[in-house]
N, C-alpha and C positions, 0 to 999 in steps of 0.2 A: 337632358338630365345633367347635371351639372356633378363635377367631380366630387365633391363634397357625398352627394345624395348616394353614394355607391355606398356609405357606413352606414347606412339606416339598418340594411340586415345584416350587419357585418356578424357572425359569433363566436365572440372574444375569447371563448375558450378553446375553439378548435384553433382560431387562428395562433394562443399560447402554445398546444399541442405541436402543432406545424413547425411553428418555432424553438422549440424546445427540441423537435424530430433533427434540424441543422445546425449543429455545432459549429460551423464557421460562422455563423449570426453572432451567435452569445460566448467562443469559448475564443479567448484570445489567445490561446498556446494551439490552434488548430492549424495546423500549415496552411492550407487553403485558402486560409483567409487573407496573406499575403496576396491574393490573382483577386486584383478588383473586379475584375469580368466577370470569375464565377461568384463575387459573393452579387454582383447586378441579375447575374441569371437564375441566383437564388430568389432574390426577390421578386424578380418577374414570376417566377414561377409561384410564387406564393399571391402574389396579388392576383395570376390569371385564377387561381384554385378558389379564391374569395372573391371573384369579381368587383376587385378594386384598382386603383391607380395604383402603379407600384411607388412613384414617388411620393404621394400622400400616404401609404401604406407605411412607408418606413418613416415618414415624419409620426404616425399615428400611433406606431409603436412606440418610439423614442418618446414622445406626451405622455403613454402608459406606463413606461416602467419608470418613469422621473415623476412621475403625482402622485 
């Protein structure tokens, strides 16, 4: 399966939800977000919860909230 094929069943709303649930994603005054580690282990953890790549996950999002 190629990395791509893992968005067929991706559902963009939970994944919004998910994302909305971690404040160091989206809130730039979140201290945490300064520790690159935990904002990668954030996104792991949200790519393993969607059965996605984490580094197409965060490129997929960044396409979403810029179109």
């Amino acid at each position: 399966m190629s990395s791509l094929a893992a968005f067929a069943n991706l559902d963009v709303d939970k994944l919004i939800q998910d994302i909305a649930a971690q404040p160091a994603i989206w809130d730039k005054n979140f201290n945490a977000r300064q520790n690159k580690g935990y904002l990668e282990e954030i996104w792991d953890e949200l790519a393993a919860s969607h059965n996605a790549p984490s580094k197409y996950l965060f490129i997929l999002v960044c396409v979403l909230v810029y179109v």
